[in-house]
C-alpha positions in Angstrom: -0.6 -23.6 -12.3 -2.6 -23.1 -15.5 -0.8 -22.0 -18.7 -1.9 -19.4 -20.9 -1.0 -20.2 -24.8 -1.3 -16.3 -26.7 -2.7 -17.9 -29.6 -5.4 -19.7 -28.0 -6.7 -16.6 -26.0 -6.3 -15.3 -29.3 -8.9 -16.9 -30.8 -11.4 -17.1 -27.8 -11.2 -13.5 -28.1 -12.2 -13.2 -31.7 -14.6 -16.3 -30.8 -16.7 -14.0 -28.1 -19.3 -11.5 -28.8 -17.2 -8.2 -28.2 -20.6 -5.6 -28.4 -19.4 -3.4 -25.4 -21.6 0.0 -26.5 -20.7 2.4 -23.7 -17.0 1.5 -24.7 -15.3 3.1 -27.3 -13.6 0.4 -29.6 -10.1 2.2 -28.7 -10.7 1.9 -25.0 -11.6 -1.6 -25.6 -8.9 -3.1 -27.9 -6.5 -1.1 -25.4 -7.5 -2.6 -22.7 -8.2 -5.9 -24.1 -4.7 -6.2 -24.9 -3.4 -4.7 -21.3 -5.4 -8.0 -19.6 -4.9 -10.6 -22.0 -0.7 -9.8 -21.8 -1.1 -8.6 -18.0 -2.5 -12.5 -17.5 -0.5 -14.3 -20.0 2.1 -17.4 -18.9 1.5 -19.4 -16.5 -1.3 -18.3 -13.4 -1.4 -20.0 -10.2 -3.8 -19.1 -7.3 -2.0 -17.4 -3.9 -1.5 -21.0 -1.6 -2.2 -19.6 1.6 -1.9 -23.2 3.7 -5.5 -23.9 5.6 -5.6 -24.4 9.2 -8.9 -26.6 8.8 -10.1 -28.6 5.6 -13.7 -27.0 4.9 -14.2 -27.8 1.0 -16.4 -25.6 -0.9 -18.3 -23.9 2.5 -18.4 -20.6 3.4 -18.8 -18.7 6.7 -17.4 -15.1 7.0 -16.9 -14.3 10.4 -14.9 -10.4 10.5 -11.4 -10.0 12.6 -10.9 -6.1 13.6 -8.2 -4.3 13.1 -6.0 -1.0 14.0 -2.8 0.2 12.7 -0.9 2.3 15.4 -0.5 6.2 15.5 3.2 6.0 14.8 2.8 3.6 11.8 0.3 5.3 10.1 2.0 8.9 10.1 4.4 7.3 8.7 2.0 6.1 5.9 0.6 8.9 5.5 3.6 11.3 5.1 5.4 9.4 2.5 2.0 8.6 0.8 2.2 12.3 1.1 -1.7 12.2 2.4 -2.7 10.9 -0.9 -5.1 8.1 -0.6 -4.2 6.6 -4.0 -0.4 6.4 -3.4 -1.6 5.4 0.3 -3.4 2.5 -1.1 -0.2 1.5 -3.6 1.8 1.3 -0.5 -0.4 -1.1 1.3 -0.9 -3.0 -1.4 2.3 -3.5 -2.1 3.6 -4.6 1.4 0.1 -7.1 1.6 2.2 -8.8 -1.8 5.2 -9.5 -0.2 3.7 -10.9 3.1 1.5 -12.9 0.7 4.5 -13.9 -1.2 6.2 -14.4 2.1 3.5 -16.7 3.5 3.1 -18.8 0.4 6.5 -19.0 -1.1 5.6 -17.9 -4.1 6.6 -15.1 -6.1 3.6 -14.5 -8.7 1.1 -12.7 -6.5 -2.8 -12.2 -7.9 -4.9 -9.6 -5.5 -8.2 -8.4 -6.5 -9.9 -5.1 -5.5 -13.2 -3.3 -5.9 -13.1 -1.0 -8.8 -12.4 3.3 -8.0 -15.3 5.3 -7.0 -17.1 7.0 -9.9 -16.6 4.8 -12.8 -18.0 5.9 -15.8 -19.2 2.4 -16.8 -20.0 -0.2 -14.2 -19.3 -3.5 -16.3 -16.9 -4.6 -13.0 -17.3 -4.6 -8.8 -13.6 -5.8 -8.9 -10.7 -6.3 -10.7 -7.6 -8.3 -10.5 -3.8 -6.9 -9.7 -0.9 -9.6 -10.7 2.9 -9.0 -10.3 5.7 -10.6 -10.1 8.2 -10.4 -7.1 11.5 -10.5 -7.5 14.0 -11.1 -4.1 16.4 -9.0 -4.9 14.9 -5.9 -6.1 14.2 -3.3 -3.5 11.1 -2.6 -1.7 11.2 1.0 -3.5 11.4 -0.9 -7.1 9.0 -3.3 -6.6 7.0 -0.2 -4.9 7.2 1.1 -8.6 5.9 -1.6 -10.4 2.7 -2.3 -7.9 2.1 1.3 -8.9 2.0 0.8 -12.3 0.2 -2.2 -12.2 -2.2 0.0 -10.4 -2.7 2.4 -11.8 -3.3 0.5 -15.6 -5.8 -1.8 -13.4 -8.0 1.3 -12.8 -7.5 2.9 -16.2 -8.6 -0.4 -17.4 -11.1 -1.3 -15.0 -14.0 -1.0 -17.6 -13.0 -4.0 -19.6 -15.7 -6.6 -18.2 -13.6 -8.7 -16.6 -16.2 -11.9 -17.1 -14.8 -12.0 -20.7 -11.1 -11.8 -19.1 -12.1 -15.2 -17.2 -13.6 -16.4 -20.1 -10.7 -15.6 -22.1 -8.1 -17.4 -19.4 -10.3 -20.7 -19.9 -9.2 -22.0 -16.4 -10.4 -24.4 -15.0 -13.6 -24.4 -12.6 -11.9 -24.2 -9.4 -9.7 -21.3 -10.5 -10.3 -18.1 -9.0 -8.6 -14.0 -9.5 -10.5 -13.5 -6.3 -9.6 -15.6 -3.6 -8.2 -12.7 -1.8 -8.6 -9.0 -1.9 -7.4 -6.0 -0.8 -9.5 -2.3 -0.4 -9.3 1.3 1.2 -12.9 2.4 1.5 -11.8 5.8 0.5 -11.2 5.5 -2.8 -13.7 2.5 -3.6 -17.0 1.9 -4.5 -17.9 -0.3 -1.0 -21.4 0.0 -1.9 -19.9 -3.3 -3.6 -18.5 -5.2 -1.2 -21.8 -7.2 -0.4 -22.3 -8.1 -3.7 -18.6 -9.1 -4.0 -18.5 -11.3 -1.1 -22.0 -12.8 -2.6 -20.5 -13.3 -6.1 -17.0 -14.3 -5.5 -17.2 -15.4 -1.8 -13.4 -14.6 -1.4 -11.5 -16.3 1.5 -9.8 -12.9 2.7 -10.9 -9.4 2.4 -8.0 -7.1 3.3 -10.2 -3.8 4.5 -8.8 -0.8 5.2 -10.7 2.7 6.5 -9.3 6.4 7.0 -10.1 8.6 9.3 -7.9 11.3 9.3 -4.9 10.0 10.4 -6.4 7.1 11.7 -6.2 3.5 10.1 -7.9 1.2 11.2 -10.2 -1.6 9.3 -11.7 -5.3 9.2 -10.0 -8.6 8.0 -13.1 -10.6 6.1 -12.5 -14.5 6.1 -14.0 -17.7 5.5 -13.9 -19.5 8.9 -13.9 -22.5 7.3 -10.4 -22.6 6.1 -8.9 -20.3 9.4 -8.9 -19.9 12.7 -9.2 -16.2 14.7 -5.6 -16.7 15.3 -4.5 -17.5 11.8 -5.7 -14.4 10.8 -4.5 -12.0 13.7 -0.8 -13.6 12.6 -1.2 -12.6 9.1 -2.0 -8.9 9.9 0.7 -9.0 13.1 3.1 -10.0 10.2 1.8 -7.3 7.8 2.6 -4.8 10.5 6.0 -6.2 10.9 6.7 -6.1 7.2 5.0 -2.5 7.3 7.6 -1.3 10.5 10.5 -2.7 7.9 9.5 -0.5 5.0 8.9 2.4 7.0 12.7 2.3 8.4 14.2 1.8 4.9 12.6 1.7 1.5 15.6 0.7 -0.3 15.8 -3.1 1.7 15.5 -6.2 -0.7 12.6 -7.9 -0.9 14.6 -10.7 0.1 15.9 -9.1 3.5 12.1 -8.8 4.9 11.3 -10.8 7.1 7.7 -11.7 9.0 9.4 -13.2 12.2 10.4 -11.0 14.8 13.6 -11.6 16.4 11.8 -12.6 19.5 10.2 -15.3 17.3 13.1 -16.3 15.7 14.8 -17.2 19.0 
């Protein structure tokens, strides 16, 4: 885990050149200060155990995927057919399975910034939150919507000076695993975001209608096929969960059936 110190990213700040034209020097201090505090304390990459040891080598191989008819109704008529909401939801139950899956509770997800930005300073940017076990789904539902919605109002802070800012160390990475629905981001992206950042999992999710369906990006050197059909059978159990009640602790989900348990 790296530790931020205020102070310190403090000064890097005033340190860095900060000439940012096609941002107003309101939007920028505002959302200067919303990333600095947003990534302040301590930061630790998501520990998603590996099933093979392939250092610093990349090969994306792609895993389809389909969420079933009944599931995604039900997505869709509490997102209330809103793609934004729709998006907040998903996001939200990939946090806890992440969280689940790793054990811990501080939970970095990047995603490709909305369609139609007015600046284009970022492909990505980075969500954090915190999970605690025993709010409710429908809380921690709140707060991944808040920190969702800021992201994107905030979204043209270049987020290389964030990095800079953190000072982590080399190896450390906001992108490691990200999350998208097609319909509300710029996917003209992705190729250059899997160039740039080349992120071990890339959560993507399409619409059609009321169809979802979608492709799980991942480096093959670090997991097998069946490593990765797990995660999203999980996701799917986590998502059934939800669906059936939206006030159930965080701590109550669970990503073993009761077929698996036994």
């Amino acid at each position: 885990m790296i530790k931020q110190d205020n102070q310190a990213i403090n000064h890097r700040r005033k340190m860095m050149d900060m000439d940012d034209s096609l941002l107003t020097s309101d939007m920028f201090e505002e959302a200067d200060k919303y990333w600095v505090d947003k990534f302040s304390g301590e930061l630790s990459e998501i520990n998603l155990a590996a099933d093979l040891t392939g250092g610093f080598q990349y090969d994306e191989k792609q895993h389809q995927i389909i969420i079933g008819k009944e599931i995604a109704e039900k997505l869709l008529q509490i997102s209330k057919n809103n793609d934004l909401s729709l998006f907040v939801i998903m996001m939200a139950v990939f946090k806890v399975l992440l969280s689940k899956f790793s054990g811990q509770c501080d939970i970095i997800v990047s995603t490709a910034t909305l369609k139609k930005s007015r600046q284009n300073y970022n492909k990505c940017i980075a969500l954090r939150d915190i999970l605690y076990p025993e709010i409710t789904f429908k809380e921690f539902l709140l707060l991944v919507k808040e920190t969702v919605s800021k992201g994107f109002k905030n979204q043209y802070y270049p987020i290389r000076k964030l990095v800079k800012l953190l000072n982590t160390d080399k190896d450390f990475s906001l992108f490691r695993v990200m999350m998208l629905l097609e319909t509300i981001h710029e996917i003209d992206y992705l190729k250059e975001i899997r160039k740039d950042f080349k992120n071990d999992i890339i959560f993507s999710i399409s619409r059609e209608g009321n169809k979802l369906a979608g492709t799980i990006r991942y480096n093959s050197i670090l997991y097998k096929q069946e490593t990765i059909q797990s995660l999203f059978d999980r996701y799917l159990h986590l998502l059934r969960q939800m669906l059936n009640n939206l006030n159930i602790k965080l701590s109550s989900l669970e990503i073993l059936s009761q077929e698996e348990k036994r």
